[in-house]
N, C-alpha and C positions, 0 to 999 in steps of 0.2 A: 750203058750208064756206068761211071766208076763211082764206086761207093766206099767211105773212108768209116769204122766201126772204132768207136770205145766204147769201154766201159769203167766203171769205177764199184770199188766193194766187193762183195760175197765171191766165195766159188757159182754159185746160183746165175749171179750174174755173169760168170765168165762162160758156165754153158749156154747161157741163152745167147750172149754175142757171137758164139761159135755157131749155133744153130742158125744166126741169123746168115753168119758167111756163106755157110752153106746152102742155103737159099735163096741167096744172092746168086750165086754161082751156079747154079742150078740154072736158074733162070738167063743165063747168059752174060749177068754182069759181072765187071769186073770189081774185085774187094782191094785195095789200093793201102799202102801204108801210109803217105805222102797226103795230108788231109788238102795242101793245095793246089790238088791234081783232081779232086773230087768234084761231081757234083751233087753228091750228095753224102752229107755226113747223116751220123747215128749213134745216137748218145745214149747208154742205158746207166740210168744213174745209183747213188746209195743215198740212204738218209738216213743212216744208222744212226749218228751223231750230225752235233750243229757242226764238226769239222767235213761232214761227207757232204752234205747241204751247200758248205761255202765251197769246198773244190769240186763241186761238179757242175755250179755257175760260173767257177773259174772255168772248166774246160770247156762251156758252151762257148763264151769269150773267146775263149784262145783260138777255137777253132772256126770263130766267126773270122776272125782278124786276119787268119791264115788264106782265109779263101773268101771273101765278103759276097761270090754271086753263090755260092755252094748253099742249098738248104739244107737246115736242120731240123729232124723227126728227134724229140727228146722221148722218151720212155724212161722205167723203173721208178725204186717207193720213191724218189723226192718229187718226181713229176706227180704221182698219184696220191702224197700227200699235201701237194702245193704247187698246183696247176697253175694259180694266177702267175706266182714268183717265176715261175718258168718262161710262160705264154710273154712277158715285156721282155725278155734278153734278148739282144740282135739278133736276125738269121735264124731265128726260129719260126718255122711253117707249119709246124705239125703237133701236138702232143697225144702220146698213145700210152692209153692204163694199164695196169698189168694186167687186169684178166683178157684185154685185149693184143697184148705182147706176142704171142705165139703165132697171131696171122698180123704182126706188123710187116712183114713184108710183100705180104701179097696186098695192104691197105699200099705202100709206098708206090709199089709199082701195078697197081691193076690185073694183076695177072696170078692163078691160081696154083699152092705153091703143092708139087706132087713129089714126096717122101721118096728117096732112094731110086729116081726112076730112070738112072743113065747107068750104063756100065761104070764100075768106079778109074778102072783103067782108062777110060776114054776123058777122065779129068781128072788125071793126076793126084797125088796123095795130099794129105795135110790142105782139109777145105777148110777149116776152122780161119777164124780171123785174125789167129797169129802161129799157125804152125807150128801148135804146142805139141809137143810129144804123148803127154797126159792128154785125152780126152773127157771134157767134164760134160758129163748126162746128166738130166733133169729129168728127176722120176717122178717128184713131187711139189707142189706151192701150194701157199699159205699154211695158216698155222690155228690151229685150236687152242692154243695156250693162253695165258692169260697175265703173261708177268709183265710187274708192272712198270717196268724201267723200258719195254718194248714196244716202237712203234713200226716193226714188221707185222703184226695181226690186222693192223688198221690199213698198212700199205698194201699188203699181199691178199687179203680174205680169208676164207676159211679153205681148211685143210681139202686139196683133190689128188688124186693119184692116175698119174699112166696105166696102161694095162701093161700086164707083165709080158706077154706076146709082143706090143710098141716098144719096148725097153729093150729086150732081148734080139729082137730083127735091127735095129740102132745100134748095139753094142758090136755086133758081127759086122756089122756095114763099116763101121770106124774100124774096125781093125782090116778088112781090104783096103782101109786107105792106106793103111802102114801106121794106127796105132800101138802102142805097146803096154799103154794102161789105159783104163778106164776108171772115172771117180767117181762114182754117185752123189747126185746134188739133190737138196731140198731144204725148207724153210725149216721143216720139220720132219728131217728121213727117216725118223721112227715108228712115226707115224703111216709109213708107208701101207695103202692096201685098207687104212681100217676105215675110210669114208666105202667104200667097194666092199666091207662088209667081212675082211677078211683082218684079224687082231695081231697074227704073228705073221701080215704079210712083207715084212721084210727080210725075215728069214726065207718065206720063200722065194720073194724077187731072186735074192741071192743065189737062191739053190739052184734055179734056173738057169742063171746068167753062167755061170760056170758048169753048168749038164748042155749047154746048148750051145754057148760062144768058143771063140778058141782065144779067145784077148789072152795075154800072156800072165798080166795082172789086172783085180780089179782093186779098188780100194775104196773106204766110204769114206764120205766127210762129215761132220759133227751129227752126232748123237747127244740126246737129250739123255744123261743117266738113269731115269725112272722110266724109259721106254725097253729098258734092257733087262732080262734075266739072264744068272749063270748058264745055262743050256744053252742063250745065244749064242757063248764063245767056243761052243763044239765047230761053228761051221769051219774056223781056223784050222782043221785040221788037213782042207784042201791049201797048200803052197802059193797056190794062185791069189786066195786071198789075202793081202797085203796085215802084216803084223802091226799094225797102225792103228789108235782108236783114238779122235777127239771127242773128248768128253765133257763140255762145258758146265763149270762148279757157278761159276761167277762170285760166290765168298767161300770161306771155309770158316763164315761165323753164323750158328743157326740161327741166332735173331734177326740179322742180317739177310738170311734168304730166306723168312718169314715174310717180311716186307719186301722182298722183292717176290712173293709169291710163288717159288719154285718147289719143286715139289720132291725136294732132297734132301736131307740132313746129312751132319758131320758121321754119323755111325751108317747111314746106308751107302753114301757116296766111297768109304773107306772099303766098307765090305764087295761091293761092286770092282773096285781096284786089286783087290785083291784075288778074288774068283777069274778076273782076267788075266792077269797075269800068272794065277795057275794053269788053266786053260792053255795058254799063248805063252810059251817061254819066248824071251826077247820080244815083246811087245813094246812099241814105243807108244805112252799116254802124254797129249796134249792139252790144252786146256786152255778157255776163257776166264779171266779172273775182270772184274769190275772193281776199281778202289773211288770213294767218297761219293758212296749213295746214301741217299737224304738220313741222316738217323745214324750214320755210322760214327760212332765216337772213337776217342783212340783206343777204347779198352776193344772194340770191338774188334779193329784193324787188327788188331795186339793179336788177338783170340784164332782171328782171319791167317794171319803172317803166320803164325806157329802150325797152323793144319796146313797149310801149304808147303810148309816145309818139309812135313813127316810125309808127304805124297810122292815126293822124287818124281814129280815131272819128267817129263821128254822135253815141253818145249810150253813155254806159254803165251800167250796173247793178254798182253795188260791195256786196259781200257782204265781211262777217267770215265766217273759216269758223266752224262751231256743230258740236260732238261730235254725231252721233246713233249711239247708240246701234243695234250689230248694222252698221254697217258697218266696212270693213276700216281707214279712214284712223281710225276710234276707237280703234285696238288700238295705233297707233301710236306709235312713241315723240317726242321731243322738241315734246311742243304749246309752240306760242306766247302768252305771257300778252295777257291782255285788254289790257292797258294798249300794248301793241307794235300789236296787231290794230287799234287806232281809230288811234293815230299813222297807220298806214300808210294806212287807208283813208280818211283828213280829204286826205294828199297824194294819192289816186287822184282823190277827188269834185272836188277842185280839180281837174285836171285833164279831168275829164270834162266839165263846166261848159266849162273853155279851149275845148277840143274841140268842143262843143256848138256854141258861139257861132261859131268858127272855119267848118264847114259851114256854118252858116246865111247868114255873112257872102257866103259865097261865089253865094249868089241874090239878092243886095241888087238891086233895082231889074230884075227878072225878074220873067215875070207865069207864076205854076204855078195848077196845077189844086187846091182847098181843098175837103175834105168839110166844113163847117161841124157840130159835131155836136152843142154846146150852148152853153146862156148861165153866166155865168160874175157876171154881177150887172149892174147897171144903173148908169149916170151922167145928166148934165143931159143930152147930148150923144146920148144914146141905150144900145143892149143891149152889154154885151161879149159879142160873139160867140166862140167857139175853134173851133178846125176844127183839121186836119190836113191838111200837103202829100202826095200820093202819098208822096212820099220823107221821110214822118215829120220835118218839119217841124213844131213846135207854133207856132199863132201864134194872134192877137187881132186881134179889130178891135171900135172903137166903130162903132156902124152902129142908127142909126132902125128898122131893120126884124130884127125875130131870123129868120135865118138857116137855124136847125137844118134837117138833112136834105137842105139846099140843096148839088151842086157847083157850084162857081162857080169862073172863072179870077178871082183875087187877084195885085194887086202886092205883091213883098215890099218890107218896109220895114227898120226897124233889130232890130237882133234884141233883147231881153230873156231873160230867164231867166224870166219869168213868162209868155211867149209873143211869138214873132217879130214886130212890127206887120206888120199887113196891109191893102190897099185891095180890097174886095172890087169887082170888074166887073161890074155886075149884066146888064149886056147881054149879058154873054157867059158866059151859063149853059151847062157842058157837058151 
């Protein structure tokens, strides 16, 4: 059977369609790019917002249209928060909920799916369903939290964790295929370990992964600020772990993330930023910001804009806030018009750009370590390469030779917004 895989949204979601490829493949099927080559597509969706909602019944569409005998199995939160809207779109045969995501593929094809069980040489490298260089792991789903702008607790359920033995045999497995990072994913990675009864089990997932694997980098993906003490940023002392932390604020106004429920202020979130970046020289910090949630005035944006700015970012992610429906910040009163919501966030994205440029400036003529992960197009001159710095640095380089897969120490160069220039060192391949 050839089988064609998207997804749309989260890191979360892009390990789980990766997990799916390789179970595909496992099984003897083929995982196909070409959705009209398929017979069978595979949608995992987002419903972060009403814009992940509308393009992921666009892509049901699009990929009915491509191939009209081809079925479609939809899964993720917009299936499992709005089955009906799903179940009428063309070409849909199937719908599968997230807590039953994990054996979607052995529901597709009848057959039981057995974890790591072929030599990895005997099939080739890069199983994932687009031969990412980064490998994205899922350690954790659902979420305990309770903010009120979030309809992930409702999509996903309550907080569960992997064992750290399942995570650890997985991390070592992906890197015989030829990966060269690992990223850890969850709803809630902070959380890691404390349904299993264990409070700072992320620190030890951690400790593991790096006493036990030989992945070259690991890196994590968003952290909840109040899941973190200063003592967590000792683990940075091992190289291997990646100088990256996103740290999602979503305002930098405390009445503002009163009402959204979060469990941070302007004076802990500050002090938190600041114990990491002693901990962790050249740390790159990123971050979610949310502009025009229900109740935000301009004094507040005002109040929001100015702490953002004394944080010097690495890199930020600007959200309108979007109603979803069945959460608490929907019941709300005083929403902000669309028209207030793009003013505010046209001034964030400037800024986060500033910001962007600002960090990178700051390794001008320093030579970091670059996972090069793909081509980007070609010139007279040779491939443009991109990679990434440990400390989520995007940068380019034109280079004769494509790169992918390659760590290599890189000089930085000037920065762009299309990616930092870079001098890749070929002599001194880490």
């Amino acid at each position: 059977m050839k089988v064609h895989l998207r997804t749309l949204g989260c890191r979360l979601n892009q390990a789980e369609i990766d997990s799916m490829a390789r179970q595909f493949r496992q099984q003897g099927h083929e995982v196909v790019d070409d959705p009209g080559s398929a017979d069978w597509h595979v949608v995992n969706t987002c419903a972060v917002t009403q814009d992940a909602n509308r393009s992921s019944r666009h892509l049901i569409r699009e990929l009915h249209q491509s191939n009209t005998d081809a079925q479609i199995t939809v899964t993720g939160c917009y299936a499992q928060i709005a089955p009906s809207e799903i179940s009428v779109l063309p070409g849909v045969t199937r719908i599968v909920d997230n807590l039953s995501k994990d054996h979607l593929v052995e529901t597709v094809t009848g057959k039981p799916v057995e974890l790591f069980d072929l030599d990895p040489l005997s099939r080739g490298n890069k199983l994932g369903a687009y031969g990412r260089t980064r490998a994205f792991v899922k350690v954790q789903d659902g979420c305990d939290n309770a903010c009120t702008f979030c309809i992930t607790t409702v999509a996903r359920g309550a907080g569960r964790s992997r064992s750290v033995a399942e995570v650890v045999h997985e991390i070592q497995h992906l890197h015989t295929l030829g990966y060269q990072e690992a990223v850890l994913t969850g709803v809630h990675l902070g959380s890691y370990g404390h349904d299993l009864g264990d409070e700072s089990g992320l620190e030890h997932l951690v400790g593991a992964i790096l006493e036990n694997t030989d992945i070259p980098r690991l890196r994590l993906s968003s952290l909840e600020p109040w899941d973190l003490t200063p003592t967590f940023f000792d683990l940075w002392q091992n190289p291997r772990l990646c100088r990256h932390l996103h740290l999602p604020l979503q305002s930098g106004c405390d009445a503002t993330l009163r009402r959204m429920r979060r469990r941070t202020n302007q004076v802990q979130f500050r002090s938190l930023i600041a114990a990491a970046r002693d901990r962790i020289p050249g740390v790159g910090i990123t971050t979610d910001i949310i502009v025009g949630f229900p109740g935000e005035t301009d004094e507040e944006f005002a109040i929001s804009q100015q702490f953002i700015a004394g944080m010097n970012f690495a890199g930020m992610h600007v959200f309108r806030y979007s109603k979803r429906p069945g959460t608490a910040a929907a019941r709300m009163k005083a929403h902000v018009p669309e028209s207030v919501k793009k003013q505010r966030s046209a001034q964030l994205l400037a800024m986060a750009q500033e910001q962007e440029k600002q960090f990178a400036d700051q390794f001008y003529g320093q030579t970091l370590a670059v996972l090069w992960e793909h081509i980007a197009g070609a010139t007279e001159d040779g491939f443009i390469n991109v990679g990434y710095t440990d400390n989520y640095v995007r940068v380019r380089s034109v280079h004769p030779r494509v790169l992918t897969d390659l760590v290599t120490s890189a000089r930085i160069g000037d920065y762009a917004a299309s990616g930092t220039h870079a001098e890749p060192l070929l002599n001194q391949v880490d």
